[in-house]
C-alpha positions, 0 to 999 in steps of 0.5 A: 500500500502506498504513503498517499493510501495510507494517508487517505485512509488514517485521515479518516480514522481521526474521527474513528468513535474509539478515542485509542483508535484516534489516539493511536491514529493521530500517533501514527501521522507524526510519524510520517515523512510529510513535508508541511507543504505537502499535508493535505487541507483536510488533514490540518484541519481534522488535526485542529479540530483534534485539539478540542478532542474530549479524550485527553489522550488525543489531545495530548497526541496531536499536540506532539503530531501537529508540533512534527508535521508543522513546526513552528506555525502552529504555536498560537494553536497550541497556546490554549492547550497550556490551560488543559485540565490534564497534566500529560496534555499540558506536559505534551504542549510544553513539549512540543512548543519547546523544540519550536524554531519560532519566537514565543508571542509575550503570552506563550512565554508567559504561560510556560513561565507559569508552568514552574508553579506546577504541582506535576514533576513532569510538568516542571521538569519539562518546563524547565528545560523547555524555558532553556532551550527557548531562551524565555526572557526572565528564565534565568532567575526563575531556573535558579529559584527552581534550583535553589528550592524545589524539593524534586532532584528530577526538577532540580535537575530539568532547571540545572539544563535549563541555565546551561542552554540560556546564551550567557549567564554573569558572574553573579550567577555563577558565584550562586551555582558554585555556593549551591553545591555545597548543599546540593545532596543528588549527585546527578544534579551536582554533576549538571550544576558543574557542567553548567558552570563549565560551559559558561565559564567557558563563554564568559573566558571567550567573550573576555577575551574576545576570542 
């Protein structure tokens, strides 16, 4: 059977009555090798309408699908889905909003800034990293409190990668990460705490020296 029957016939069983089969279906999608100039109206469309679905486990698969087969353009259509009553799909969309290559509007960043209060580990440590990688503006003070002060080694750990993928952190900082390990007990997280301050001092050297 060829990609475009196989194409035709999963479209449509996103509306299949068994939310596993549409789970499983819209899973499945994001796994195809789909140019996003290539994907059907109709597919887009089913996938949007996806994102109300009434079974969570939808909704937390077509956050990731659509995040796959469309990238960054679809980050406003993901922004609602931050607000999910279900922690997986909120820890979905965190996700899929943190490997996006387009700038976060003021209430995408906003919103996964909020996400740190999160009583769910997942969410946090998911969080944390995402706040990294996307370079959220205000991240780093907000990545050392977690540090500093979450009870969870698995978020302390998430915050710890956090700071290492922001583009600079000053000299205050990192006096902060060298006086924290004196008190941090989870090895994991000392061991990522250093390799942060590694890779900064690094930086800060560099830009020192103008090399």
């Amino acid at each position: 059977m060829s990609e475009k029957i196989d194409l035709t016939e999963l479209i449509k069983r996103i509306e299949a009555s068994s939310s596993y089969i549409r789970a499983e279906t819209i899973r499945n999608l994001g796994k195809m090798d789909i140019h996003v100039t290539e994907i059907p109206m109709e597919l887009h469309s089913k996938l949007v309408k996806a994102l109300s679905d009434p079974a969570p486990e939808v909704r937390a698969e077509v956050v990731m699908t659509l995040a796959f087969l469309e990238g960054s353009i679809v980050n406003p259509l993901l922004e609602p889905l931050l607000s999910d009553s279900v922690d997986i799909v909120r820890s979905n969309t965190i996700s899929a909003l943190s490997y996006s290559k387009a700038p976060l509007t003021d209430i995408l960043a906003e919103k996964l800034l909020h996400c740190m209060n999160e009583e769910n580990v997942q969410i946090r440590d998911r969080c944390a990293r995402a706040l990294g990688r996307l370079k959220v503006k205000g991240a780093e003070k907000i990545l050392l409190n977690t540090l500093e002060n979450d009870s969870s080694p698995v978020v302390r750990t998430g915050a710890a990668v956090g700071l290492g993928q922001l583009d600079f952190l000053d000299s205050e900082v990192l006096n902060n990460l060298n006086k924290y390990l004196e008190s941090e007990t989870s090895e994991l997280v000392r061991q990522t705490v250093k390799e942060v301050i590694s890779i900064h001092s690094a930086k800060r050297n560099e830009s020192l020296t103008g090399i």
